[in-house]
Residue, then its C-alpha position, 0 to 999 in steps of 0.5 A: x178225345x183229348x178233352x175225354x181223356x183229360x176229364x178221366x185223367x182228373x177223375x182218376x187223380x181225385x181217387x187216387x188221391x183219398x186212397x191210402x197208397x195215393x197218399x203215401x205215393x204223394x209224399x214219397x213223391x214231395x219228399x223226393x222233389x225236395x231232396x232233388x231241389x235241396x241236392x241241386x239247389x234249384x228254386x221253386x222246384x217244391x209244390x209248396x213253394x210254386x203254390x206260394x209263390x203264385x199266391x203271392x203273386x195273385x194277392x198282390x194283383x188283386x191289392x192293386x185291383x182293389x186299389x183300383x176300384x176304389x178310385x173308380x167307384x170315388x170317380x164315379x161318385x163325384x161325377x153323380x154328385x156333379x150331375x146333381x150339382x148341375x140340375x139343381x142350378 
């Protein structure tokens, strides 16, 4: 049930959103959450900014996966070259 009602929930969202009150709903609703976290000095309260921070996150990961597979595949290609080495003996 709450997975039915979740699926409805997402397809509402994604109407409302292309409506023109939902758009304007949105960013009454941005600016109030940016009022609120400039008025009490919290951070990370804004869209943008959990957004961002999140990708920061992600791309820094993905940096260091891509880091990392580079060894391996460098890895892999010396042991293959080795095996080689070893058959031609």
């Amino acid at each position: 049930m709450s997975c039915l009602s979740a699926v409805i929930g997402s397809s509402f969202y994604n109407w409302w959103e292309t409506t023109r009150i939902g758009c304007w709903f949105n960013r009454r609703l941005d600016a109030l959450m940016n009022w609120t976290s400039q008025r009490l000095h919290l951070k990370n309260f804004s869209r943008a900014e959990n957004v961002m921070a999140k990708l920061q996150k992600a791309e820094s990961q993905l940096g260091q996966l891509e880091i990392r597979i580079a060894q391996l595949e460098s890895q892999i290609v010396a042991q293959k070259s080795r095996k080689r080495l070893k058959k031609s003996i």
